[in-house]
VOKEBA-416347 format. One record per residue: x, y, z of N, C-alpha, C in turn; residue in one letter. Coordinates in steps of 0.02 Angstrom, whole numbers, plus 50000, padded with zeros to 5 digits. Layout:
% VOKEBA-416347
XYZXYZXYZa ...
//
This chain:
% VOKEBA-416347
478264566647422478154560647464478284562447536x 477814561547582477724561547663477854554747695x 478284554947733478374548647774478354551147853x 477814547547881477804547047976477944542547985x 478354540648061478624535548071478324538148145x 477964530548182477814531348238478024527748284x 478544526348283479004526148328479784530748323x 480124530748371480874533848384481484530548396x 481994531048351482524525448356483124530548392x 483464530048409484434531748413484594527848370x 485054533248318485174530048257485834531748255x 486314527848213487154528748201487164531548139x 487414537848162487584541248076488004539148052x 488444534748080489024530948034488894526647981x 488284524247977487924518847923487784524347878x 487634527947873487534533347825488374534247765x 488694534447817489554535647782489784528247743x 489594525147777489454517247738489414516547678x 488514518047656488374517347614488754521647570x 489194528747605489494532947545490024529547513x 490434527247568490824521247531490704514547488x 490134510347507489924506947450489804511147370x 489394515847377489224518447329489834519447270x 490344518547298490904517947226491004511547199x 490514508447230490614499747185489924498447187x 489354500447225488784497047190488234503147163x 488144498647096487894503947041487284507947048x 486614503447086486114506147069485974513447113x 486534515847153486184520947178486384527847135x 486654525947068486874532047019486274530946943x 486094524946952485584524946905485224528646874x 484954532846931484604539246916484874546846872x 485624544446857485804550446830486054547346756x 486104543346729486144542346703485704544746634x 486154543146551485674548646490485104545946467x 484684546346467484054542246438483984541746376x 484394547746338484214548746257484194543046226x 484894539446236484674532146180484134529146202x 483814527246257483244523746262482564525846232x 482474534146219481914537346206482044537446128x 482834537646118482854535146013482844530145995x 482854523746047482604517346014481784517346020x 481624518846081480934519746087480474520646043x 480644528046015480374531045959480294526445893x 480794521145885480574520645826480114512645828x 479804511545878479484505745918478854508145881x 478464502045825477724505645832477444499245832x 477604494445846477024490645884476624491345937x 476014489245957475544489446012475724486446074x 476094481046061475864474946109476634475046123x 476824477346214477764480146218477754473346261x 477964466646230478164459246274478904459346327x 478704457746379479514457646405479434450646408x 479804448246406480164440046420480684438946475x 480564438146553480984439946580480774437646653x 481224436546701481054433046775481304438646832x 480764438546867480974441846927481334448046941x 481904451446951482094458946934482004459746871x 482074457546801482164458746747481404459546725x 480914459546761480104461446758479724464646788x 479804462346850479524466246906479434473146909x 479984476546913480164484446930479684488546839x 479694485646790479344487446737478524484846742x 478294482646779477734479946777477464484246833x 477784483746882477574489846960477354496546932x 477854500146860477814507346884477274506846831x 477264501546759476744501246722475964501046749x 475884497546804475394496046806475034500746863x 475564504546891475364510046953475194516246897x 475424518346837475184522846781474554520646770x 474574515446746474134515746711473344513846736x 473434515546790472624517046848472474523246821x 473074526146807472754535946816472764539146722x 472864534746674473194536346617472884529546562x 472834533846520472674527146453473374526346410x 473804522146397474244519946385473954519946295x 474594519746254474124517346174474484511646166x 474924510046220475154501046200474974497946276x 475254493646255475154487046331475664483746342x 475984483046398476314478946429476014473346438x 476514469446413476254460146461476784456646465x 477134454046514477434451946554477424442846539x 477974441146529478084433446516478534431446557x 478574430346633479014427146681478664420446707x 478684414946658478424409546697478534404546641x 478544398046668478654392146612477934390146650x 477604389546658476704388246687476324388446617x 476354381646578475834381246521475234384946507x 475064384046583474324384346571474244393946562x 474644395946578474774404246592474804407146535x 475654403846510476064404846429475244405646396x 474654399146399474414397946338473884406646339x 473544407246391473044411346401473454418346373x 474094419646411474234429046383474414428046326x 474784420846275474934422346206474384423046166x 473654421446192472954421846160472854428146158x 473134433446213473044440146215473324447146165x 473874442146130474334447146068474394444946035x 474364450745999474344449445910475164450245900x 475344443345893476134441445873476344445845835x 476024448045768476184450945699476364458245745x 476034461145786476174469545818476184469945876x 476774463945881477084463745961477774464445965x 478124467545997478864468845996479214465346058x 479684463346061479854458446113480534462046155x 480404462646227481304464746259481404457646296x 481924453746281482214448746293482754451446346x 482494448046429482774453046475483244445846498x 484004443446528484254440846559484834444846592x 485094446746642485654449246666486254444046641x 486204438746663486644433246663486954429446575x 486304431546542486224427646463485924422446476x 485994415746529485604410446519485004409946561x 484744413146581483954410246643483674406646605x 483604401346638483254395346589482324396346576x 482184398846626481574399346618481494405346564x 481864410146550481704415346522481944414646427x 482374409546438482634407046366482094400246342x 482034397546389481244392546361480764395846324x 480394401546356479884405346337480074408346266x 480664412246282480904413646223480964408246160x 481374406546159481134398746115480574395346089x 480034396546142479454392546108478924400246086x 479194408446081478824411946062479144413545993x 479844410345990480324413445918480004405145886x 479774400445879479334395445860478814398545835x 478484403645859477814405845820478054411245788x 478454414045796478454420245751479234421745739x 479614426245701480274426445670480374431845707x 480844430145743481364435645804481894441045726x 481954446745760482334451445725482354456145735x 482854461245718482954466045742482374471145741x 481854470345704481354473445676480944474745755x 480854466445791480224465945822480674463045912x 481224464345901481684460345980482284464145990x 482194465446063483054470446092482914463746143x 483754464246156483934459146226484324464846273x 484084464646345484534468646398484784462746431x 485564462246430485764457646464486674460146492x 487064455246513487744457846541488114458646462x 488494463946466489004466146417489454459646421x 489484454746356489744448646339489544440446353x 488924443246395488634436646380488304434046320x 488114427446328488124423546282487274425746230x 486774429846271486314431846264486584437146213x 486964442446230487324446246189487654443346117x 488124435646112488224435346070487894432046020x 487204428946046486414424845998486264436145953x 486234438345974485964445545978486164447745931x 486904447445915487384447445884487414444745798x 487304437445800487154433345751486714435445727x 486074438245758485254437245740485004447345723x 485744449945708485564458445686484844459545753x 485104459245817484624459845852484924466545904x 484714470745925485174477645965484914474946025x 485604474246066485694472846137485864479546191x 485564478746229485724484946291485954485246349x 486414484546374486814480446442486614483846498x 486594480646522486604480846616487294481846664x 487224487646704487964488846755488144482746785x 488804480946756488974475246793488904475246888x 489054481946913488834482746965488154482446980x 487594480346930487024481746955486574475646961x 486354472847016486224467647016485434467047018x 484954461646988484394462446957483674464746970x 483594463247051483254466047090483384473247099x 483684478247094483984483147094483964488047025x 483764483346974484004486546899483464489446874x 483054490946912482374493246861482294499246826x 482854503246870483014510846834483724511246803x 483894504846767484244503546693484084501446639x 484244500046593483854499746552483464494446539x 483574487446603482824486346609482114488046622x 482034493346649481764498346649481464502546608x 481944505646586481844509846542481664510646505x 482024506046443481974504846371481154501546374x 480894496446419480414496646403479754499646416x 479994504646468479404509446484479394514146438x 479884516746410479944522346377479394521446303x 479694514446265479144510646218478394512646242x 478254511146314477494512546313477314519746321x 477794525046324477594529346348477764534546423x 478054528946441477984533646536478764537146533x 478484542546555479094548546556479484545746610x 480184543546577480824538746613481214545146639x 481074550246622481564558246644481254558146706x 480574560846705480244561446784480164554646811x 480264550146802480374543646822481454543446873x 481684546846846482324545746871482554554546901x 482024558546915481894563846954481854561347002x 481114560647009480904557847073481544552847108x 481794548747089481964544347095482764549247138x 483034554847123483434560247137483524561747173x 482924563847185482734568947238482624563447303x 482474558647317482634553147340483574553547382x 483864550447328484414550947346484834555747371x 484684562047321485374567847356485134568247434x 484314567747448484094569047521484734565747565x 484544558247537484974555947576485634557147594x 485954559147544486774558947542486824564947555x 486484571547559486644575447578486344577647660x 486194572247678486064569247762485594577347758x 484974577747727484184581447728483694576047742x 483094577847726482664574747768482424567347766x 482714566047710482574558847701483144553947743x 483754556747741484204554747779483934553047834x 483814557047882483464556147960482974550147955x 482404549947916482134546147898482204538647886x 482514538347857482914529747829483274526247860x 483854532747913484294528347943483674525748030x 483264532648038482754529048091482404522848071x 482214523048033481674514548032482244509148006x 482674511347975483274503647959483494502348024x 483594506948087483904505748139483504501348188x 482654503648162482164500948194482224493948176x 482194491848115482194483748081482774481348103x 483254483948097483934479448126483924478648195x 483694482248236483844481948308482984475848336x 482734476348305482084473548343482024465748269x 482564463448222482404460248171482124453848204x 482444451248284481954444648297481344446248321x 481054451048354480684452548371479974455448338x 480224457848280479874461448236479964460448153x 480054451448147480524448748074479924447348027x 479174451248030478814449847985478554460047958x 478634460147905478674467847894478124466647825x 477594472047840476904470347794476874478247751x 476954478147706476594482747668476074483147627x 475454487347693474914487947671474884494947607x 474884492847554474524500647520474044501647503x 473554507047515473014507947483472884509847429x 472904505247394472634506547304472724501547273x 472364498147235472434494347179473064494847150x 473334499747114473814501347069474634499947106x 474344498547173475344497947218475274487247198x 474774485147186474764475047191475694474847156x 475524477947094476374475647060476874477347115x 476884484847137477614486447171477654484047239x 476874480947256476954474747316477584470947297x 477424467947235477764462147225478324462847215x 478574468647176479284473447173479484472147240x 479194475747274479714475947355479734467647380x 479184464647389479164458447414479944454647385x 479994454447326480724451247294481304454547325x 481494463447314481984467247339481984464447429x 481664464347456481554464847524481844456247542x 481434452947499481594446047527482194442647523x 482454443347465482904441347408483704444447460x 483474449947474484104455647482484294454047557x 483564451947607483884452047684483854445647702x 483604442947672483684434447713484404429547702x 484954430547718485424429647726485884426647790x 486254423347763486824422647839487304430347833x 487254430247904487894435047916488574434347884x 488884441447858489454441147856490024438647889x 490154440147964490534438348014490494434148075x 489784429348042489544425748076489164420248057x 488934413548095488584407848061487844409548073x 487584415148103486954415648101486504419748027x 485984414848037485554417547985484974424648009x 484874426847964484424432447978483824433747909x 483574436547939482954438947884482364441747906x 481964446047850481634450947867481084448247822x 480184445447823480124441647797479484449647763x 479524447347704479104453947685478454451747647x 477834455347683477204454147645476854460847617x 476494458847559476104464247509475454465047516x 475184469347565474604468547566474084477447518x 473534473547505473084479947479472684481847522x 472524487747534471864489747551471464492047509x 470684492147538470364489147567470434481347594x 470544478547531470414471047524470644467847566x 471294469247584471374462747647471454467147732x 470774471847727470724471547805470254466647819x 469844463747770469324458747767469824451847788x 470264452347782470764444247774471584441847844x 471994447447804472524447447830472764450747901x 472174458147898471954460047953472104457048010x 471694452248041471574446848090472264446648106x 472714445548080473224442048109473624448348125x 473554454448097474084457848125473784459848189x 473184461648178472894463648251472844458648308x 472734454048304472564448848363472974440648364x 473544441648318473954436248294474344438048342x 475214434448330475804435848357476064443048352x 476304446148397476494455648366477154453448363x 477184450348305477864450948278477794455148219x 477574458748186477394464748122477524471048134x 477974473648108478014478448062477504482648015x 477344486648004476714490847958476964495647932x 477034496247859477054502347835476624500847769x 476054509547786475494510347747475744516247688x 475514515947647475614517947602474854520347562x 474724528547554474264528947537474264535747475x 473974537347448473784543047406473364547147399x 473794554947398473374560447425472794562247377x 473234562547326472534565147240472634560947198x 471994557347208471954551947156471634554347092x 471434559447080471264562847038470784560746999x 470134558947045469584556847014468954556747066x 468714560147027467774562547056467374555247078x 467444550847059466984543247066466544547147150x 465754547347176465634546647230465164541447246x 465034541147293464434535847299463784540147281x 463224536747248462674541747197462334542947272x 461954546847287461614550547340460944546247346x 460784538047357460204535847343460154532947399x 459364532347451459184530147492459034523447473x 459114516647515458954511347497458524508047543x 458034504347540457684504147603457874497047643x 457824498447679458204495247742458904497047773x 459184499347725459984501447720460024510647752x 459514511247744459744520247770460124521547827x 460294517447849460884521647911461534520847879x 461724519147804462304521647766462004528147732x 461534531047723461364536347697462024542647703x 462384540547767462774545447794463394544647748x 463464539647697463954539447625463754542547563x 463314542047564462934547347504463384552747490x 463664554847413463954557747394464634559847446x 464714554247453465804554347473465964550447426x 466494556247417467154553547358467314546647376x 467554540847346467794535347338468694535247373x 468874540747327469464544047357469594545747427x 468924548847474469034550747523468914544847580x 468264540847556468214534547592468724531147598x 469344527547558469664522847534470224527447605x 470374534047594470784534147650470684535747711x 470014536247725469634534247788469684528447809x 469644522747767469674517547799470484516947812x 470934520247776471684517147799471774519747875x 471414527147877471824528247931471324526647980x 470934522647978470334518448024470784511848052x 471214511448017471714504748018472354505048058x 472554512248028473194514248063472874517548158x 472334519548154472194519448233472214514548283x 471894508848242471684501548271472294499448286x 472914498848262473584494648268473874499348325x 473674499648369474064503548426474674499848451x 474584492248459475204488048473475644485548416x 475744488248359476404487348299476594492948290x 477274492648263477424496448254477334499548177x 477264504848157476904508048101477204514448099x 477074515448011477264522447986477044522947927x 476794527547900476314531147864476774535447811x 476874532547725477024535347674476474539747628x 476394541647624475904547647581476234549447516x 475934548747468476374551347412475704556147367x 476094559247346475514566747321474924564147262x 475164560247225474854559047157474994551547115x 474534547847086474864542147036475114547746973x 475934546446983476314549346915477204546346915x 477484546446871478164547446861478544545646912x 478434552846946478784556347008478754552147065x 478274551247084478054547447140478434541447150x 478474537147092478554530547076479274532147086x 479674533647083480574535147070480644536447104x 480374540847171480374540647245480314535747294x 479694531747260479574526247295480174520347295x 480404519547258480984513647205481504515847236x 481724521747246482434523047278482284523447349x 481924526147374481744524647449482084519247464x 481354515247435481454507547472482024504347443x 482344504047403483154499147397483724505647431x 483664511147440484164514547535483944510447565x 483234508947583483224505447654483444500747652x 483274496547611483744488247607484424488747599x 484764494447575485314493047563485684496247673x 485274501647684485224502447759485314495547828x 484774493947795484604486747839485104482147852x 485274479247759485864474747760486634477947788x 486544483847806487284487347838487144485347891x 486764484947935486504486048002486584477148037x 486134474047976486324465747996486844462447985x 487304463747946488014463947948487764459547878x 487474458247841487494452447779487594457847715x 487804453947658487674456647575487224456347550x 486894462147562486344463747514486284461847430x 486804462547403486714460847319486834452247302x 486914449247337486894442747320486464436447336x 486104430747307485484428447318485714420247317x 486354418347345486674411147368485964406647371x 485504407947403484924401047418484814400847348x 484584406047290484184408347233484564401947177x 485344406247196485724402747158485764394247174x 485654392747208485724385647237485124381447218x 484824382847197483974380847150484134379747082x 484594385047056484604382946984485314381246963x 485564379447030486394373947015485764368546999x 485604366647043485214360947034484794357146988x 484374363446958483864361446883484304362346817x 484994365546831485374364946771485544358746786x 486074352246833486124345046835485304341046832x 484924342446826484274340546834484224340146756x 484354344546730484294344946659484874342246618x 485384341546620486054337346596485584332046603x 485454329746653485144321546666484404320346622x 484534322446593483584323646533483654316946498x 484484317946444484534310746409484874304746423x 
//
């Protein structure tokens, strides 16, 4: 993975020593070393088709991102599908999509109760008989999710109490259910490594992370809308991955202070939304941030067929170019044009493993960077929580 950054910060290496000190109380930046074996021996003995997660927001996301960035470049022999929503109309369409009888279920809650994620559950153990056969739950060591799990000969897999959910995707929320489909969770928490020691052993990624966190913290009113454009289809999920980590993690009040802050984060694709979203970064407010994100070997021949069309011949000059080579012609057609934002350019070698575990630890250093810099707590989601104080008394009040 290549990262340019086009701009130049003065940066405090003391935020660097920071994070060395957090790192003995918050979990996810050891994730990566952790044993995979039990996940690849429950795995193994998984032979259903159809791998269901049941689960909201961190407890989905980060498994759906690296699933669905594979499986552009790879034929999978099962399928992921993703159940984070009480939306009827949704539930009804993807349960039309699996065959209940050779579907296996990971029942994901950190907490044991997310209500939305125990509804679903509920009205899918209604159609079909939950058991150890066809359901694992990843949830906190002694919650109440753990002790239904318990009763019901169902194998539960816990989550670092230090590890909080946006953050957990390389535990065995993660894991356990990527491993079921297939995607090598070893080179998945490589990549993801090589990432970190950079950092901690203040090499090149170090320099890197603490420059652009210094950039976001120092310019955050000025520059409080941060867009990640990637080019490819296969980044839409880990849009949405970061969009949660990013949002969730910096929009906060200060620690040592009554002011609020936040870093507001958007997912954009290319091609598709230079047609759309475009507009506004270029000729809107320059309050944006840009970081593009693109791929070197996509590892596929597709060109445009070599055919004259009449009227159309002054594209003739596309005739037999790679798809591959166009797609990052146009990014860096994009990254020229933005001369007034500020921008930086991720490159990553290949859709695989590796890539993806690079990408995932990157970006939660930087957030965990950022939130040093703005003085707030990154691992805690007070507004999040303050939504569902509410629909739990909302719900007492039913009868």
């Amino acid at each position: 993975m290549h990262n340019e950054l086009f701009f130049d910060q003065k940066v405090n290496e003391n935020i660097s020593d920071m994070l060395d000190e957090e790192r003995k109380s918050i979990g996810f930046y050891d994730l990566c070393d952790v044993d995979v074996q039990p996940y690849l021996d429950f795995a193994a003995n998984v032979r259903q088709k159809d791998i269901v997660i049941i689960g909201i927001g961190g407890s989905a996301l980060g498994s759906s991102a690296i699933y669905e960035f594979l499986n552009y470049g790879r034929e999978f022999d099962k399928k992921l599908h993703i159940f984070d929503t009480t939306d009827p109309l949704l539930l009804k369409r993807k349960l039309s999509n699996i065959n209940l009888d050779d579907a296996f279920f990971c029942l994901i809650s950190k907490s044991g109760g997310t209500v939305e994620t125990i509804a679903v559950y509920k009205y899918i153990a209604s159609l079909v008989e939950m058991s150890g056969d066809n359901c694992v739950t990843i949830t906190d060591e002694g919650s109440n999710l753990e002790q239904y799990s318990k009763t019901n000969g169902i194998r539960s897999f816990f989550i670092p109490g230090n590890v909080g959910g946006r953050f957990s995707v390389l535990s065995a929320v993660g894991l356990l259910p990527l491993a079921m489909l297939g995607v090598d969770i070893k080179v998945l928490l490589e990549g993801a490594q090589t990432i970190r020691n950079s950092f901690f052993e203040h090499d090149e990624y170090c320099s890197t992370l603490l420059k652009k966190a210094t950039f976001y913290a120092t310019y955050a009113n000025t520059y409080n809308i941060n867009c990640l454009f990637s080019y490819s289809e296969a980044f839409r999920e880990f849009n949405a991955w970061y969009v949660q980590l990013w949002g969730e993690s910096l929009g906060k009040k200060q620690l040592h202070s009554e002011l609020h802050v936040g870093l507001t984060p958007i997912g954009l694709i290319g091609p598709t939304d230079q047609h759309s979203f475009l507009q506004l970064i270029m000729e809107g407010k320059f309050d944006k941030s840009v970081t593009f994100i693109k791929i070197k070997n996509f590892d596929n021949e597709l060109k445009v067929p070599d055919v004259t069309m009449e009227a159309l011949e002054e594209l003739d000059n596309i005739n037999g170019l790679k798809f591959s080579k166009l797609i990052n012609m146009q990014a860096d057609s994009i990254i020229e044009s933005l001369e007034n934002n500020p921008l930086d350019i991720i490159e990553i070698e290949q859709v695989d493993e590796r890539a993806m575990g690079e990408l995932i630890m990157y970006f939660e250093l930087l957030t965990a960077l950022v939130a040093k810099m703005l003085d707030i707590n990154a691992y805690d989601q007070p507004g999040v929580e303050m939504g569902k104080i509410i629909l739990k008394e909302k719900l007492k009040n039913l009868d």
